[in-house]
MARFITOR-469383 format. One line per 2 residues: their letters; for each residue z negated, x negated, y of N, C-alpha, C. Coordinates in steps of 0.2 Angstrom, whole numbers, plus 5000, padded with zeros to 4 digits. Last residue first. Layout:
<nodes>
a) Z X Y Z X Y Z X Y | ... .
</nodes>
This chain:
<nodes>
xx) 4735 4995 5003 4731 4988 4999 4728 4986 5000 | 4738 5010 4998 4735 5004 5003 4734 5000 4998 .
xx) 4755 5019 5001 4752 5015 4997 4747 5009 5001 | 4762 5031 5006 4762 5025 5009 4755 5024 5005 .
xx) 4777 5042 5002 4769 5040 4999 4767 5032 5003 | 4788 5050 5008 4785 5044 5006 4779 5043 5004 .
xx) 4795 5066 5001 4790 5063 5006 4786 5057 5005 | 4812 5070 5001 4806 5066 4996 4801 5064 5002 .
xx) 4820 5086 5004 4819 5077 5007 4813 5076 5003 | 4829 5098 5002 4823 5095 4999 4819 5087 5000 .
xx) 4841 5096 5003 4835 5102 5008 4829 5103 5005 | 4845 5089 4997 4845 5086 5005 4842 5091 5010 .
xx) 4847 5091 4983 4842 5084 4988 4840 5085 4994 | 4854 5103 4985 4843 5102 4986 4842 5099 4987 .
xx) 4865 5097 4988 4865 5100 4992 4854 5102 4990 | 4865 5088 4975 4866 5086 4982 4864 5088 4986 .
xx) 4868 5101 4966 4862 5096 4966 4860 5090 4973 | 4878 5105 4971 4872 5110 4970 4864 5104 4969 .
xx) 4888 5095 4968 4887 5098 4973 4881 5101 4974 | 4886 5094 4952 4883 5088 4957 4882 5089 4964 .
xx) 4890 5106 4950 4882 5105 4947 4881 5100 4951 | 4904 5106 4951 4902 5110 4955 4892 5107 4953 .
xx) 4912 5089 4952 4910 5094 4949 4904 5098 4954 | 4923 5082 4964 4916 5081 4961 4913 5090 4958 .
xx) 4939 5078 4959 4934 5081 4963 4929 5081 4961 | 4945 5059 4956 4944 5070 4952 4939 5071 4956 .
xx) 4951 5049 4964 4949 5052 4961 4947 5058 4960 | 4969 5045 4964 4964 5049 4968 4958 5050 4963 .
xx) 4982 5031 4964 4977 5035 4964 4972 5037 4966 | 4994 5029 4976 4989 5029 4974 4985 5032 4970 .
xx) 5008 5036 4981 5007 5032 4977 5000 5030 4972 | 5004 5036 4995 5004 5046 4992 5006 5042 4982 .
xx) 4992 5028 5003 4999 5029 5001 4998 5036 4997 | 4981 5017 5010 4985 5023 5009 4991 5024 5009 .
xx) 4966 5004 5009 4975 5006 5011 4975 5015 5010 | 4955 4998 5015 4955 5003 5014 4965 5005 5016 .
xx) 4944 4984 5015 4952 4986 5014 4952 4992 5012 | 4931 4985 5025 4934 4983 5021 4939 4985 5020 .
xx) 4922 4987 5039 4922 4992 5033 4925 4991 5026 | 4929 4976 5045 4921 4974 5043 4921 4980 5038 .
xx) 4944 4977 5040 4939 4977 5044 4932 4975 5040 | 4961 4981 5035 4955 4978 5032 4952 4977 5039 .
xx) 4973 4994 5031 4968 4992 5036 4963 4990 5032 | 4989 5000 5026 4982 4995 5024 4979 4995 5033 .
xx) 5001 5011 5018 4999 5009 5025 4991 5005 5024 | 5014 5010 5010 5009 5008 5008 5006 5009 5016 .
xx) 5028 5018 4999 5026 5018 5006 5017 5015 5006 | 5040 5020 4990 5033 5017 4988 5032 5017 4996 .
xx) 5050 5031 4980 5051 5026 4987 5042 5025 4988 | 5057 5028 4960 5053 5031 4967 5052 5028 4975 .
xx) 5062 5019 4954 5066 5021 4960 5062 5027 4964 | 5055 5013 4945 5058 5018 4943 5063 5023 4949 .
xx) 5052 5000 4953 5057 5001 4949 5060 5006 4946 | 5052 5007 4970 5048 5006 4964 5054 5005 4959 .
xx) 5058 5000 4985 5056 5007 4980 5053 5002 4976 | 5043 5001 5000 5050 4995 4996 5052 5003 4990 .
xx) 5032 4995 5013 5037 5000 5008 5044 4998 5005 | 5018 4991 5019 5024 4990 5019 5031 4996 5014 .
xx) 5008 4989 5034 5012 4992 5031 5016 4990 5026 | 4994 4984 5042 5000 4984 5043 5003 4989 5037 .
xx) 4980 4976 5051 4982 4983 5049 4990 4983 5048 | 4964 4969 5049 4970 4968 5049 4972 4973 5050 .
xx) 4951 4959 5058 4953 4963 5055 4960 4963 5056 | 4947 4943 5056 4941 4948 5058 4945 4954 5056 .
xx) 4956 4934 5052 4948 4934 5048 4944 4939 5053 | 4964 4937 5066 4964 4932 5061 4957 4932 5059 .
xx) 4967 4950 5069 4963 4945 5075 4962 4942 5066 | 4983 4960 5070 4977 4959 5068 4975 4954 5072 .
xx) 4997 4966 5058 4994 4962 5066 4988 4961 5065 | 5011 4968 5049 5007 4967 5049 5004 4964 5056 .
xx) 5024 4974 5039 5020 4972 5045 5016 4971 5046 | 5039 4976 5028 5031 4973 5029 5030 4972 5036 .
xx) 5051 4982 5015 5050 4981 5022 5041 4980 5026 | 5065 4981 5006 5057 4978 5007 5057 4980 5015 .
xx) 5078 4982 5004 5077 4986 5004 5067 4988 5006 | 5086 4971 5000 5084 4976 4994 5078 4981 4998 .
xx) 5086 4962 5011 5092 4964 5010 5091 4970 5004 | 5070 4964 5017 5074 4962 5014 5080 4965 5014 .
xx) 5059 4960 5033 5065 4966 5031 5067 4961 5025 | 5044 4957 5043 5053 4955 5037 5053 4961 5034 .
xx) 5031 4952 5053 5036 4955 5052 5042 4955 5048 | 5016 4949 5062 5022 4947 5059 5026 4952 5057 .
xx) 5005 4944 5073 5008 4948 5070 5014 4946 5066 | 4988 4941 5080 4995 4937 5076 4999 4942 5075 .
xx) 4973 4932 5089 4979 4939 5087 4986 4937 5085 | 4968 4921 5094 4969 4922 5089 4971 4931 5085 .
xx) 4972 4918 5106 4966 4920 5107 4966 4923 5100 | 4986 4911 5106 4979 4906 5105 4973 4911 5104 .
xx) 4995 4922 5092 4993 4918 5100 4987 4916 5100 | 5008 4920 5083 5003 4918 5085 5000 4918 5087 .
xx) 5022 4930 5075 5019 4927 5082 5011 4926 5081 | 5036 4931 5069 5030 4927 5067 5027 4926 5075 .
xx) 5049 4941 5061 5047 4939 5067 5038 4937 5063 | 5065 4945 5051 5059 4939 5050 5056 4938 5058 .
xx) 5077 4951 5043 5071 4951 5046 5066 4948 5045 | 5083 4950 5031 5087 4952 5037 5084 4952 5040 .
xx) 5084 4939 5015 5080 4940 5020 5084 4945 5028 | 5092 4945 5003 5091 4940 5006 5088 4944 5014 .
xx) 5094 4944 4985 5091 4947 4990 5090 4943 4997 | 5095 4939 4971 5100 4938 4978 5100 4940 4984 .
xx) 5087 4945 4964 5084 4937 4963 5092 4936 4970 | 5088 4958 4959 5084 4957 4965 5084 4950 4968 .
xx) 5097 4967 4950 5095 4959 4952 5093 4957 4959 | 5101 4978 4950 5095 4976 4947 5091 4973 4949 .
xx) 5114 4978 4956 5109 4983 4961 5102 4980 4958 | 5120 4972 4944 5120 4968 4951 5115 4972 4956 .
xx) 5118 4986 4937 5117 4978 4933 5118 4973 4940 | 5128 4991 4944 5121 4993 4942 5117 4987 4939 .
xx) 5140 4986 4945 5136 4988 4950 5130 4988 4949 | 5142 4985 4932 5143 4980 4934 5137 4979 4939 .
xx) 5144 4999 4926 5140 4995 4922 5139 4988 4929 | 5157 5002 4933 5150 5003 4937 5143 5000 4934 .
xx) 5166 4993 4928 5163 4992 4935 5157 4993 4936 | 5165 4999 4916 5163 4991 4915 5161 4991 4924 .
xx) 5173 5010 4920 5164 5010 4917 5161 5003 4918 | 5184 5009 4924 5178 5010 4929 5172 5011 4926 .
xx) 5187 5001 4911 5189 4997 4918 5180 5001 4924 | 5189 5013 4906 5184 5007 4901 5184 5003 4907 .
xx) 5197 5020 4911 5191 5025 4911 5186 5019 4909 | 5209 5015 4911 5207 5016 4915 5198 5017 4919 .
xx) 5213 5015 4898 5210 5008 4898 5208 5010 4907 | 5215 5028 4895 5209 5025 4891 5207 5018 4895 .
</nodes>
């Protein structure tokens, strides 16, 4: 009995210490800057984070990161911002719903139907 309360209490222990994220400590960390203003950087955590990042300061970016989730799913992230905008990706994200068959079909005669402009005198 007192063996079985011993390895419970430990593993309670484990699990309850695996939680606590606030001891984590950094095991990767690089920082480059160059004058022609291209940068990249880089960290690893003790828990399991992982980030990169490169790019031309205020013009575009592109990097990654991945960590788990508190439900212990594994969370993977890949981003790219430009003049196009932030556009990330992950299997995490949501999608939205396919576009219904009526709005297809209606698409599909706008565009084999072009509007003919009317040019107005003044």
């Amino acid at each position: 009995m007192f063996k079985s309360a011993l390895i419970i209490s430990l593993f309670l222990v484990a699990v309850v210490r695996a939680a606590d994220e606030s001891q984590s400590q950094t095991t990767k960390y690089l920082n480059e800057i160059k004058p022609d203003g291209t940068y990249s950087w880089e960290f690893g955590t003790s828990n399991g984070i992982d980030a990169q990042e490169s790019g031309l300061g205020g013009v575009q970016a592109a990097g990654s990161v991945k960590y788990t989730a508190p439900d212990g799913s594994p969370i993977q992230l890949e981003y790219t911002a430009d003049e196009n905008g932030y556009r990330p990706i992950g299997a995490h994200l949501p999608t939205p719903p396919p576009i219904p068959d009526y709005i297809l079909k209606a698409l599909a005669y706008i565009e084999s139907h072009p509007f003919k402009r009317i040019q107005l005198k003044n």
